[in-house]
N, C-alpha and C positions, 0 to 999 in steps of 0.2 A: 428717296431718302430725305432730300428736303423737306418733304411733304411731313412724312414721320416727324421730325425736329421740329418743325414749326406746331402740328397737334401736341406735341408733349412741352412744348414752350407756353402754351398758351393753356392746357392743364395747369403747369406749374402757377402760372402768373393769376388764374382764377383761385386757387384754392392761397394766391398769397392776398390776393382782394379781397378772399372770403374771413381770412382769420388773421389778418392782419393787426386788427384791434386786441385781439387774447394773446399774447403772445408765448405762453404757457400751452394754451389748447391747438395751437399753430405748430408749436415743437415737433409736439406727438402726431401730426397730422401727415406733418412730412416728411417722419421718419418712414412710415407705411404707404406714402403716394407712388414711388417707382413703378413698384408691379401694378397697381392700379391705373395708374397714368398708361402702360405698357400695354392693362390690356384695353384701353380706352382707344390707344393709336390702333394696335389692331385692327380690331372691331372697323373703326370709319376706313382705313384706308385697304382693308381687304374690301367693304362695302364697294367704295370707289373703284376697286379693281375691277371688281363683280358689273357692276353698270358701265364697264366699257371706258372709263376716263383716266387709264393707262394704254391706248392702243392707238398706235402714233399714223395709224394709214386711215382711220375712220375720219370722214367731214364730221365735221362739230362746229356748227354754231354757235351764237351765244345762246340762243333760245335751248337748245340740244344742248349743252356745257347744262344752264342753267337749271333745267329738268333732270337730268344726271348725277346733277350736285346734291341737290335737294334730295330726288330719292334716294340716294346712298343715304345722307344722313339720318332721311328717318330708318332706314332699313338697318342702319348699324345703332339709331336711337333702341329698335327695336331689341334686337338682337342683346345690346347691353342690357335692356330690361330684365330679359329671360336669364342671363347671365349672370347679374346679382341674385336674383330668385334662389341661383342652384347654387351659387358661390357667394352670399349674405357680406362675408369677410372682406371683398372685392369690391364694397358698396363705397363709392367717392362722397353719397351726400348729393341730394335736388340739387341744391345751390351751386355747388362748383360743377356740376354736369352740365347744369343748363347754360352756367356761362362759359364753361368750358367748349361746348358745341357752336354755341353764338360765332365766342372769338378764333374758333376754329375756323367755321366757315368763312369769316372775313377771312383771315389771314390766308386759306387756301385763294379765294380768289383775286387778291393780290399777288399773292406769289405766279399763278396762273396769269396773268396779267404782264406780270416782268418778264416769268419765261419766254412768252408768246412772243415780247420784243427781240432779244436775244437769239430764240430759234430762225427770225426768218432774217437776221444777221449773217452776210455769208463769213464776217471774221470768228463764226463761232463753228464753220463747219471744214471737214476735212476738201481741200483741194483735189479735185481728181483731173487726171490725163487720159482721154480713151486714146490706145494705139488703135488705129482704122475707125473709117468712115462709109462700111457700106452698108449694106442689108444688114449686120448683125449690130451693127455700133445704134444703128438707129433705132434698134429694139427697146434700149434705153427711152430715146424719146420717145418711143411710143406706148410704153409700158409706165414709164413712172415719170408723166407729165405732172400730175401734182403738185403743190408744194412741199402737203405732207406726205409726198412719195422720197423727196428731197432735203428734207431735215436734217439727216447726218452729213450730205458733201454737196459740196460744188463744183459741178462740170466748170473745167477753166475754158478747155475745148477741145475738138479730135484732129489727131495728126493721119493722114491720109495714108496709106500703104502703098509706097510706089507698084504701078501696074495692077491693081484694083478699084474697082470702080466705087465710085464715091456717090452714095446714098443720103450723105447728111449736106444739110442746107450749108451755102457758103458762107454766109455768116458766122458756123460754127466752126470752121475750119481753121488749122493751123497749119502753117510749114514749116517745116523740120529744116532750116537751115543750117542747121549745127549736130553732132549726134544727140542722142536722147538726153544722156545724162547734162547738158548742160542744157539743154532746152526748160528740162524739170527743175532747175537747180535755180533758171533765170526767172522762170515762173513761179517758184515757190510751192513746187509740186508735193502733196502727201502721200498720195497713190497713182497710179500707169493700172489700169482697166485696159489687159489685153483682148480686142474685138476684131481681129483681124478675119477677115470671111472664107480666108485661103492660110492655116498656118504654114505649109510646105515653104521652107524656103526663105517666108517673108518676117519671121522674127529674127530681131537682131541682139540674141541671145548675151556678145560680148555687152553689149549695151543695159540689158536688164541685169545682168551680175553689177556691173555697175552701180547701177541704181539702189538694187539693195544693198551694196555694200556701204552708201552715204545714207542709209536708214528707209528710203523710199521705198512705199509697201507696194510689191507686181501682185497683182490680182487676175486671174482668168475671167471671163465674161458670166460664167456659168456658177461659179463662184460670189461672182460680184450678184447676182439675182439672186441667189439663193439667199446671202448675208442681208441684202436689203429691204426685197421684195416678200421674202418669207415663202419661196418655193421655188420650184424646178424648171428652169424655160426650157420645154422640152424641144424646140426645133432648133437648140445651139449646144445638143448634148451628147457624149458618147457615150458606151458603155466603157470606156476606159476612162471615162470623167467619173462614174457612178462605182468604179472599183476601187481606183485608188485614191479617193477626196475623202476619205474616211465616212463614220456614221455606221449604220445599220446594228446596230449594239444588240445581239439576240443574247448575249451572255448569260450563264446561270444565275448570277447576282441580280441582272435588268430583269428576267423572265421573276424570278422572284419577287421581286421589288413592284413588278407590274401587276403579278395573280393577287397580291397584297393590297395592292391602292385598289384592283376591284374587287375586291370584296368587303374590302370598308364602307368603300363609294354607295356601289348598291345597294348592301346591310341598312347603312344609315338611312338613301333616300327609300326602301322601301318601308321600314318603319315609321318616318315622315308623312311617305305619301298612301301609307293604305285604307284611311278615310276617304282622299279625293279616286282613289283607284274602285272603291264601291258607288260612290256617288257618280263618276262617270258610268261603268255596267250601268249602273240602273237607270241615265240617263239615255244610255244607246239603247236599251232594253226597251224603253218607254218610246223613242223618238221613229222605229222603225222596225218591219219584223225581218228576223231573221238571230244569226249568232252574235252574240257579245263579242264574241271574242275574232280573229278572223287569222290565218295559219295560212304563212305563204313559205315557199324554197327561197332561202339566198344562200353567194357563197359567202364561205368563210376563207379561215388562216390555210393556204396553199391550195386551193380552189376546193377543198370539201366541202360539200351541200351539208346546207341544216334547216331546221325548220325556226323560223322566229314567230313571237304570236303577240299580236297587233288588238288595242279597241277597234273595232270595226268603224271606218267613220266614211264607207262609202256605201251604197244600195248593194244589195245580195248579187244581183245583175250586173254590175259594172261591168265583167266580161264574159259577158254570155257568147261571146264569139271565140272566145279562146286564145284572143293573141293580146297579148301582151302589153300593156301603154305607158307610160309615164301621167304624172297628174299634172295637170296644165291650170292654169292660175282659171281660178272662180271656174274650177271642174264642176259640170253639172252633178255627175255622178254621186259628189257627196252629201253626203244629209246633212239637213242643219246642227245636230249635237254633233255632225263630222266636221264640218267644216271649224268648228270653232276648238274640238279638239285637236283637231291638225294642228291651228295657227297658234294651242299653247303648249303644244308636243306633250299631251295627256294621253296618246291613243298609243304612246309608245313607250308608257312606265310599265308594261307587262314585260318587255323585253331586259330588264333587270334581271327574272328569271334567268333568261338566257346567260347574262355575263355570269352570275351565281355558279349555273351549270358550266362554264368555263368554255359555250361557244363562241360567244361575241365579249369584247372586251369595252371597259366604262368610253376609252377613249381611243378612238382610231377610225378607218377610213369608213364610210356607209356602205352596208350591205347590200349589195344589190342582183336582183334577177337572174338566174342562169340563161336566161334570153337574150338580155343586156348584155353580160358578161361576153359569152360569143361573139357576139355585132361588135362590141368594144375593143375586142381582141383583135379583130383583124383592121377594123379603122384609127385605133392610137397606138401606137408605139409606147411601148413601155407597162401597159394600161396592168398586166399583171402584176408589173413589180408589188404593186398595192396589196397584192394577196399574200404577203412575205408577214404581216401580221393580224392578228383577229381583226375583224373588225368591230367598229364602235358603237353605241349611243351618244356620242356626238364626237366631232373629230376638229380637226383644224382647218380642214376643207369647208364644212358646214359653218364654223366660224366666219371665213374669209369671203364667201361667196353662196350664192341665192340658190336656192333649190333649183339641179339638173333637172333640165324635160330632152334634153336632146345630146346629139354626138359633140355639136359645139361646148357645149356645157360640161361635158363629163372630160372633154380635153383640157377644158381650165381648170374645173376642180383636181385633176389628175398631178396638176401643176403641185397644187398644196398639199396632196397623199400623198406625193413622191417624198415633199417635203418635210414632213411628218414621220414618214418611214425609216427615212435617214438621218434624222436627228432626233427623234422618241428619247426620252429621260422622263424621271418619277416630274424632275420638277414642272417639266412641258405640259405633262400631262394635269398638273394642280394648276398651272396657266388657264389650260381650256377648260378644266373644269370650273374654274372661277368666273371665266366670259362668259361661258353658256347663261350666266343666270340674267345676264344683261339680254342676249338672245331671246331668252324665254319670254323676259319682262316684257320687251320690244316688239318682238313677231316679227321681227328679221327673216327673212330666206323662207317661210312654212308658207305651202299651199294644202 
């Protein structure tokens, strides 16, 4: 929201540079700038979405900020080109664009600048309490050691669960000499992150009414990763965690609202993309013999088999043996127009089809193998829940984490399907579909 305010501050202030000498031709300039100014913010700070420099758990450097920065703006430079083309009346004028985009980008990177002081300010972040200190409290430290895992609070420290064994370092350790609520009260506490590894028995229930009754927010463990870390820590979860914490929205209004965004989604990008969709055929065609196109089984929404259909970007042979494999980074098996179709997820804009026909959907979990799927089942816990909606052409799993080759992998991404599943909205979904474009640009996660 800052961001917006300062690009529309710095419109204003260029088109008052510009015609500050006419002040007659200035009147009328700025009666008509709002909506132009309006859709000028737009434009750059959707761009910047798009290239990833709203997502608060990705490392960014200054070199990465700096390359991120710059491509948005030409990309949203661009975009506003085409935009006045089809919308003439929308035209701001060379001159206040150009310096409009200048003093934009300064001012973005100052502002960026300040925030960065700010965020790693612990008086800007909420205070947290973990009750217990063992195997589950330290999941925490091990999960979101980062700083940018840490942006929104500050561990003050954890209070140990009488008669449970203590996991976290004593340095980080507090003792409870007093009941909770004044401990929280002395410390300055905003939230109690309940982590206890045994609840029978060892929450002090009188104690948390308490707390939240002087405003301080009790948090569950599984809760607290979900809200933070953006998914599911599946080895501190029940099924009476996953029934009654809300989410799973299959509603007629959501199933609506969702068959609607796909087929905007992939109406548009097939119309976009069906020059690069003949240029690649005739490049697979050209680069290796065998099919264009290449038709495998995955499941879908509540374990139904369908068929997806793929540019081919591996050899005819890849499994001449019959069983099954995952693609392992710098796979021989793929040809060279495969390998670089993979890495710009070109060999999977025929699967638009698919969403169109209403078996896989624009955004949700990746489809995968009815060989997998079995193997998966019986080694992750949970691993079906994922099949409770279509699957995608790109998901928030795919976002979050690098192409699965293995049971490890599919347990983590399982983390961010879970998490996806149970919180899916129109707007989540225009989220992911704005990063993927940073994904694409980048070659994140594709083997």
């Amino acid at each position: 929201m800052i961001e917006i305010l300062l690009v529309l501050a710095c419109i204003w202030f260029a088109a008052w540079l510009r015609f500050y000498s006419t002040p007659e031709e200035h009147l009328d300039y700025m009666a008509d700038l709002p909506l132009r100014a309006a859709l000028i913010a737009i434009c750059l700070i959707g761009a910047m979405f798009s290239f990833g420099l709203y997502q608060p758990h990705v490392r960014q450097g200054r070199f990465d900020f700096a390359l991120r920065l710059f491509a948005s703006f030409i990309f949203g430079g661009v975009l506003l080109t085409v935009l006045y083309y089809l919308l003439p009346f929308l035209y701001v004028g060379r001159g206040v664009l150009s310096l409009s985009l200048l003093l934009s980008l300064c001012a973005i990177v100052i502002a960026r600048e300040i925030h960065e002081k700010l965020a790693t300010s612990d008086l800007m972040k909420q205070r947290l309490l973990v009750y217990g200190a063992g195997e589950n409290a330290e999941l925490i430290n091990q999960h979101m050691r980062r700083a940018s895992d840490r942006r929104a609070f500050f561990i003050v420290g954890f209070v140990p669960v009488p008669g449970q064994r203590k996991s976290v370092e004593q340095s980080k350790l507090l003792e409870a000499t007093t009941n909770l609520l004044e401990l929280a009260i002395s410390l300055n506490i905003d939230e109690i992150v309940m982590a206890a590894d045994e609840r029978r028995g060892a929450i002090p229930m009188e104690d948390m009414l308490a707390c939240v009754q002087r405003g301080i927010v009790v948090t569950d463990l599984s809760s607290f990763f979900e809200r933070e870390a953006g998914k599911v820590q599946l080895n501190i979860v029940d099924p009476s965690w996953l029934v009654f914490s809300g989410g799973f929205d299959y509603s007629t209004p959501r199933r609506i609202s969702k068959r609607f965004f796909d087929l905007v989604a992939a109406s548009t990008l097939t119309l976009l993309t069906w020059p690069l969709m003949l240029l690649t055929a005739v490049l697979v065609k050209l680069d290796s013999p065998g099919p264009v196109l290449y038709r495998q089984v995955r499941v879908g929404e509540y374990g139904r088999h369908f068929e997806i259909v793929k540019f081919r970007s591996m050899r005819c042979d890849a499994e001449r043996d019959g069983v099954a494999r995952w693609a392992s980074a710098n796979d021989d098996r793929s040809t060279r127009v495969g390998r670089f179709i993979r890495k710009t997820r070109l060999d999977e804009l025929p699967q638009l089809l698919m969403v169109l026909r209403g078996d896989m959907s624009f955004v949700g979990p990746r489809p995968e193998r009815p060989q997998f799927v079995d193997m998966l089942n019986n080694e992750i816990r949970y691993y079906d829940v994922r099949h409770s909606v279509k699957p995608g052409l790109t998901g928030w799993a795919q976002l979050r984490y690098p192409y699965g080759a293995s049971v490890q992998d599919a347990d983590e991404k399982l983390k961010y399907d879970l998490f996806y599943v149970k919180n899916h909205a129109l707007l989540f979904d225009l989220t992911i579909l704005m990063q993927t474009v940073e994904v694409v640009i980048f070659g994140r996660g594709a083997r």
